[in-house]
C-alpha positions in Angstrom: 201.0 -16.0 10.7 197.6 -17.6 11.0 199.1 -20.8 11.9 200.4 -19.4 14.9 197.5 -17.2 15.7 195.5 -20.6 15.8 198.1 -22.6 17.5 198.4 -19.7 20.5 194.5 -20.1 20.7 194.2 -23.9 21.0 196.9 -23.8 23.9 194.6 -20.9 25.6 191.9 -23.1 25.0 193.3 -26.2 26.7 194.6 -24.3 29.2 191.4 -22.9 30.4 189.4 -25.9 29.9 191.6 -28.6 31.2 190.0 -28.1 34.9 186.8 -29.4 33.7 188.7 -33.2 33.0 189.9 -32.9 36.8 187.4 -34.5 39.5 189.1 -32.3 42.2 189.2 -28.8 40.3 186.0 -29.0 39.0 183.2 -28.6 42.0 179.8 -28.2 40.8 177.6 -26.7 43.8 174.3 -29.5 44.3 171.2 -27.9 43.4 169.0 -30.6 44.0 167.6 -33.1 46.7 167.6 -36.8 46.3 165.2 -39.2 47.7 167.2 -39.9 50.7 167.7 -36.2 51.5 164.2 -35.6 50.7 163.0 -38.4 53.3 165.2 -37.0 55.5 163.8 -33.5 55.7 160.3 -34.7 55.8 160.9 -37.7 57.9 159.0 -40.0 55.7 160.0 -43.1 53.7 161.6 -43.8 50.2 158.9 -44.5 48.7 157.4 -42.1 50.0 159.4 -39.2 48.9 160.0 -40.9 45.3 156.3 -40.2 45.4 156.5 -36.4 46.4 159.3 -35.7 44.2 157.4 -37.2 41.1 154.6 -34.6 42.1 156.8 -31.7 42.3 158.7 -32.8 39.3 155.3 -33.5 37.5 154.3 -29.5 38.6 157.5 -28.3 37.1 157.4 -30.5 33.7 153.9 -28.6 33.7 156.2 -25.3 33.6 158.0 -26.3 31.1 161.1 -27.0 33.2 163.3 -30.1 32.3 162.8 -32.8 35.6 165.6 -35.2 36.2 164.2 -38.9 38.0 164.4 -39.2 41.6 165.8 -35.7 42.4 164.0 -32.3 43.1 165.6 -28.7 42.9 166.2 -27.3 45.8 164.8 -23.9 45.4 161.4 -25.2 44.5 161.0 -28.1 47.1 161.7 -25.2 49.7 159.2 -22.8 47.6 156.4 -25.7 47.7 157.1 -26.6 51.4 158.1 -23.9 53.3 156.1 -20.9 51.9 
């Protein structure tokens, strides 16, 4: 009985986890802004807006947030620059 209690739960398992191994049914919305994009906005250079992002990043490490290199979340480059 518990054999196919546990076999019955692997094949729900599979089956509800098997979109995340697909490129195309697995679309993650982009929450942050690279350097480019960032440039873009501001209408600056690359280097320049590596340099802006490492200061917003650097404000958010402060918070305790986890940064990723080179990219800036949206919700707080809009916080620092438009309010």
């Amino acid at each position: 009985m518990w054999e196919a209690i546990l076999k019955s739960a692997i094949i729900y398992v599979r089956q509800k986890f098997t979109h995340i191994n697909r490129k195309d049914d697995f679309k993650m919305t982009n929450n942050f802004y690279s350097a480019e994009q960032v440039a873009e906005i501001l209408m600056v250079s690359k280097p320049t807006a590596y340099r802006i992002i490492k200061k917003v990043n650097d404000e958010l490490s402060g918070r305790g947030y986890i940064t990723i290199n080179g990219k800036v979340s949206i919700k707080f480059f809009h916080e620092k620059f438009y309010n």
